[in-house]
C-alpha positions in Angstrom: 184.5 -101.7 -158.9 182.4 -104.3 -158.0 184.7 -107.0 -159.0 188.0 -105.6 -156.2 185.6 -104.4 -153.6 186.0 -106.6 -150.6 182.8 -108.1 -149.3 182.8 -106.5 -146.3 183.1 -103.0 -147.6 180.5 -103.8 -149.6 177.9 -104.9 -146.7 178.5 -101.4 -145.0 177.8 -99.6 -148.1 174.6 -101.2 -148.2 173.4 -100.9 -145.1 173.1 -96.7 -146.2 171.1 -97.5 -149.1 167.3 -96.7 -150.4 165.5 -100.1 -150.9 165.3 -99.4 -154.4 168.8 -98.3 -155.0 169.7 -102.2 -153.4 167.6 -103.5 -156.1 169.4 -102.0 -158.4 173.0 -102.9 -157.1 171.7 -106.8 -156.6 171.3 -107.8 -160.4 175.5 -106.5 -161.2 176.5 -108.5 -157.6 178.5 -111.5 -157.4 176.6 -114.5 -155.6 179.4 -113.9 -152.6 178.5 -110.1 -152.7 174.8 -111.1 -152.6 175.1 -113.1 -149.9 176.8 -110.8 -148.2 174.5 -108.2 -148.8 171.1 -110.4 -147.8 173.1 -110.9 -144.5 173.5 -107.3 -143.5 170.1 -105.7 -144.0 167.0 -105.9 -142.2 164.1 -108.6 -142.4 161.9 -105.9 -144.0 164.6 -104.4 -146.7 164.7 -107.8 -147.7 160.9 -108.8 -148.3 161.2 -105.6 -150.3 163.9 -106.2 -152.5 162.9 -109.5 -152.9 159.4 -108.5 -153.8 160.6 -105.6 -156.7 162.5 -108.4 -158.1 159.3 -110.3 -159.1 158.9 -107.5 -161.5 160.2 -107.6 -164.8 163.0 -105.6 -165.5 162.6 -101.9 -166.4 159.5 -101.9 -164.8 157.4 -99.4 -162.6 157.8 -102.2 -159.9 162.0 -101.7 -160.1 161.9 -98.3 -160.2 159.9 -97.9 -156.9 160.8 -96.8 -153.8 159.7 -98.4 -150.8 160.5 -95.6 -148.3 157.1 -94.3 -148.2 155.1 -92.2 -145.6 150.9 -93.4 -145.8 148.3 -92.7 -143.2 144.6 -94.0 -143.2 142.3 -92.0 -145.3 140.0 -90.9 -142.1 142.4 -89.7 -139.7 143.2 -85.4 -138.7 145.9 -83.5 -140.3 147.3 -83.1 -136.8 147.3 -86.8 -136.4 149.5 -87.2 -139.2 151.9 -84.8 -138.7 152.4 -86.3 -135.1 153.0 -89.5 -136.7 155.9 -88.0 -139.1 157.3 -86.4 -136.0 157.1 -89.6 -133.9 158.9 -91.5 -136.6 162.4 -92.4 -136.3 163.3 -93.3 -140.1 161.7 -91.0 -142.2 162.9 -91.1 -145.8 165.7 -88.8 -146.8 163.3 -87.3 -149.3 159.3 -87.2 -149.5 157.2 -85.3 -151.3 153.4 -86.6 -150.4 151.6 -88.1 -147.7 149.4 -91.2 -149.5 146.7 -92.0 -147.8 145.2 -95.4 -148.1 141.4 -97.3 -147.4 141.7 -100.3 -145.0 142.9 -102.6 -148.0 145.9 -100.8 -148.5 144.6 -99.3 -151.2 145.6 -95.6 -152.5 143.1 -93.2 -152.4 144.4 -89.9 -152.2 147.2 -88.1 -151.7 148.6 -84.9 -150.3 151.4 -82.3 -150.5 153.5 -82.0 -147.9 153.2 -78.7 -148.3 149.6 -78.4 -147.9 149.5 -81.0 -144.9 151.7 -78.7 -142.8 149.6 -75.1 -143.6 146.7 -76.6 -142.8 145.4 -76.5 -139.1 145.4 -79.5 -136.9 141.6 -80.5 -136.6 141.0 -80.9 -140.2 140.3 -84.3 -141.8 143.5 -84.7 -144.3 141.2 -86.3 -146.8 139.6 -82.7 -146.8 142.9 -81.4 -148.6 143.8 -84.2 -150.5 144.6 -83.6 -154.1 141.3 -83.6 -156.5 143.2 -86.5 -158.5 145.2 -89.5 -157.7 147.7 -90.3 -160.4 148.5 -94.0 -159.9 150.9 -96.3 -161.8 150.8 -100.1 -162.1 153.8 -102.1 -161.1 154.0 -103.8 -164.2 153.6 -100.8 -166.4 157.2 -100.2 -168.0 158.9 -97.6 -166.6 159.3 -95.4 -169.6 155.7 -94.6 -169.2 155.7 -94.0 -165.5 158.4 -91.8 -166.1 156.2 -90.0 -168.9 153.2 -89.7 -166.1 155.5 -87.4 -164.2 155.9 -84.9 -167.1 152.5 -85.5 -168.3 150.5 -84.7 -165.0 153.1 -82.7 -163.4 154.1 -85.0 -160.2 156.0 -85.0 -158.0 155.7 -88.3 -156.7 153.1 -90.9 -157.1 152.1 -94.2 -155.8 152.6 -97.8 -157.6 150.5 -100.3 -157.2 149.8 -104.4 -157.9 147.8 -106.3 -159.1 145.9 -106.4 -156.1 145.3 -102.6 -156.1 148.1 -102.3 -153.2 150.3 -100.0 -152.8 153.5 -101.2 -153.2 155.8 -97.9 -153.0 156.3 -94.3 -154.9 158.2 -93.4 -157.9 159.8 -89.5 -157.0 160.4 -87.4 -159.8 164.1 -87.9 -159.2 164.0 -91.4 -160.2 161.2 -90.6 -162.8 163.7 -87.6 -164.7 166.5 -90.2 -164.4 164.9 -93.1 -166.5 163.1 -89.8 -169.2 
């Protein structure tokens, strides 16, 4: 399909795409086709794709998703909640709100479940899960995908080297790769 689809159908098909799901297309593109594509998404979608490429392949860092929703550790449930409402470009699909220290560094996470029956004025670290499942970026994607039968997730933060969070795996993309 790739090889008879016109560049310029291609480009407006990828405009509707997930990050990761780019990432994925990219690696079967012609170099016209990738051209075309790096010319029709944003500045950001770019860094981002370019960034889960430095991972090896069949890696935790491939199989992430970059549409994320985080919010510092210290702010109200209410807070929060305001700040999903506010945004325009929400991902099509969350699971968790991750919260994150100044660094960028995961620290917790919550349901979004829990963060909407909970009132306003509390602190959201105050219902944060008790554990926070991680996975490296480098780890191989097998065994992040095992993580999410193993601790029963439904999604979960990836970070690098640096301890950053870099995106989340959801247990859509984890039950594809088991």
């Amino acid at each position: 399909i790739l090889g008879i689809l016109k560049t310029d159908g291609l480009a407006d098909t990828v405009r509707n795409l997930e990050t990761g799901d780019m990432v994925d297309l990219v690696e079967y593109l012609y170099h016209n086709q990738r051209e075309a594509m790096l010319g029709v998404i944003t500045d950001a979608d770019r860094v981002a794709m370019e960034s889960s490429l430095n991972y090896p392949e069949h890696s935790a860092g491939r199989l992430v998703r970059l549409e994320l929703i985080i919010t510092p550790e210290d702010c109200q449930v209410g807070d929060a909640i305001d700040h999903l409402r506010a945004t325009d470009n929400l991902p099509q699909q969350f699971y968790i709100v991750n919260l994150l220290d100044g660094k960028m560094h995961p620290v917790a996470n919550v349901s979004l479940g829990r963060l909407m029956a909970t009132r306003r004025t509390v602190a959201i670290k105050d219902i944060a899960e008790q554990t926070l499942q991680v996975i490296p970026a480098t780890q191989a994607e097998a065994d992040g995908a095992y993580a999410f039968n193993k601790y029963h997730l439904t999604s979960t933060p990836v970070f690098d080297k640096y301890w950053r969070i870099v995106g989340v795996i959801n247990i859509d993309h984890a039950m594809r790769i088991l």
